[in-house]
N, C-alpha and C positions, 0 to 999 in steps of 0.2 A: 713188704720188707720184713725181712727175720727180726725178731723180738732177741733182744742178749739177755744170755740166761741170765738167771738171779745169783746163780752158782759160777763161778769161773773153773774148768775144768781144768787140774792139775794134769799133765799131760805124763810127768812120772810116775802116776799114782794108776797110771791107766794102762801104763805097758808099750808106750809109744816109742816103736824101733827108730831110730835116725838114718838105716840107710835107704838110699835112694830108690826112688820105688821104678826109675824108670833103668832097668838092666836088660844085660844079655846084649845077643848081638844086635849090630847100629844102634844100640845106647848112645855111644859118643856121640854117633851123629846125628841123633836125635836132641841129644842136651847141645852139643854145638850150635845145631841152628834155633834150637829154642833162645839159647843166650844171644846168638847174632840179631835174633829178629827182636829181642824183647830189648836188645840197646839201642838198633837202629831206630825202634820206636819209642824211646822213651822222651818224654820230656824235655831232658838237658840238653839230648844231642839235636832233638828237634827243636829249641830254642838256641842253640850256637850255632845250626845253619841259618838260620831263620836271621841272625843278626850278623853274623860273619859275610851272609849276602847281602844285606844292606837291604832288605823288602821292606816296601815305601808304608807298610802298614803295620810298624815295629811291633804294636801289641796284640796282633787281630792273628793268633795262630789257625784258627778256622778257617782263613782264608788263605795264610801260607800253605794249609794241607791240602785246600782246592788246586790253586798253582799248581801243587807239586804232582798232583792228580792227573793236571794238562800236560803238562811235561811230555808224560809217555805214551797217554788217550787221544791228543792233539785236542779234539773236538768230543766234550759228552753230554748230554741231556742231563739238567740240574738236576730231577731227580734219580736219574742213575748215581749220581754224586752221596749222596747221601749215606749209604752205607761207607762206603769208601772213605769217606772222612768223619766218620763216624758223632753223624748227625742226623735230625730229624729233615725230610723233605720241608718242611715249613723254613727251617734255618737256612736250608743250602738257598732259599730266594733273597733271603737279608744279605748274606756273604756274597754271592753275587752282586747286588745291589750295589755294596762297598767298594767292591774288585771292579764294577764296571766308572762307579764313580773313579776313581783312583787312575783310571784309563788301562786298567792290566787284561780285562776282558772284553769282548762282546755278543752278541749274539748272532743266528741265521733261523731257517727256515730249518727243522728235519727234512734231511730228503726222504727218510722215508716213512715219515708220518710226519705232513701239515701241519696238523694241529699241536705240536711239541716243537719245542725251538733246542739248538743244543749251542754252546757257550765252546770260545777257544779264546786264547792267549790274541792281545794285540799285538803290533810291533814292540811296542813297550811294555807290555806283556810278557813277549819273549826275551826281551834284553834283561829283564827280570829272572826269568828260568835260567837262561846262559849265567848268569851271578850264582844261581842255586848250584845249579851243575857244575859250575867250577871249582866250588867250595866241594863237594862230594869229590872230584877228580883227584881235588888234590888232597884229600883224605887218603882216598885209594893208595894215589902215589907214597905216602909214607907205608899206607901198611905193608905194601908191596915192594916197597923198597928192597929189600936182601933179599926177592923172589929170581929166577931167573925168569926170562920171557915163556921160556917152556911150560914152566910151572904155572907159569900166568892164564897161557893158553889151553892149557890141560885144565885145569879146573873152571874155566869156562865155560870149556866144552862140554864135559860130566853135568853142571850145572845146569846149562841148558838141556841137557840131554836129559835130565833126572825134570826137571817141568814140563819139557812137552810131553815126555813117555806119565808123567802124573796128569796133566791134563787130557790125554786121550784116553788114560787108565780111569778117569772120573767123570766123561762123556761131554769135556772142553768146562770143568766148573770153574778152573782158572782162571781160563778166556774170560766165561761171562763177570765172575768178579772182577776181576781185575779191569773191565773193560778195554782188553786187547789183547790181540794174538800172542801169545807169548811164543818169544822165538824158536826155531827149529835146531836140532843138527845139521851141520852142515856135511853135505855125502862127501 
């Protein structure tokens, strides 16, 4: 861990420009999705889905970010989970532990390694996830409100288009993060 200086560095004193360091072309769209993804992931908004869905483990947000994990993975080996919700393999067995108490998951067999079990949503599980994803739908639906349908489709398409052309541009590191195929263009 960094030691704080002894000194506090006056940052006027030191010739410190204010403008932005990230320029030039796809700036915007670089600062865009840096701001999209850094509110989608913050705190606030992940604690007002987290209770706007009613998840039966109101304070255990480790566990809301496993769910939300299953959602789109269907099925993943606990410690695949780990990075992804941004925790220690030894954690991601307690959080389970909870989730499966609570009846939102269970486990199976790896089909493709035995010796590894991997975890999916129960029925109640899912009715769980359906709650989560409603509340994001109908998020959507306001932003998109004054969008036309075209506009909607168009930039879903680019979007998808811009991840899988990054994911086969990066040798699928996407996929493996993310734990799933992320989707195609469609011809």
């Amino acid at each position: 861990m960094a030691r704080r200086p002894k000194v506090s560095i006056d940052l006027r004193e030191v010739g410190v420009n204010s403008d932005p360091l990230v320029a030039g072309p796809g700036a915007d769209l670089a600062v865009a999705f840096q701001a999209l993804i850094t509110a989608m992931n913050s705190t606030a908004v992940r604690e007002a889905i987290l209770e706007a869905s009613a998840f039966p483990l109101p304070d255990d947000m480790p566990a809301f970010l496993l769910v939300n994990q299953l959602i789109y993975r269907t099925t993943a080996r606990p410690t695949d989970m780990a990075d992804a919700i941004g925790t220690g393999r030894s954690n991601v067995s307690k959080i389970v532990r909870r989730l499966e108490e609570a009846g939102l998951v269970g486990r199976m067999p790896d089909p493709a390694d035995g010796r590894q079990s991997r975890i999916g949503l129960t029925p109640e599980g899912r009715e769980v996830a359906r709650r989560i994803l409603k509340v994001s739908s109908d998020s959507y639906a306001v932003i998109f409100r004054d969008w036309s349908a075209r506009d909607v489709e168009r930039l879903e398409s680019l979007v998808v288009r811009m991840v899988s052309d990054l994911d086969e541009r990066l040798d699928h590191a996407i996929e493996r993060t993310a734990g799933m195929r992320p989707p195609r263009p469609r011809a």
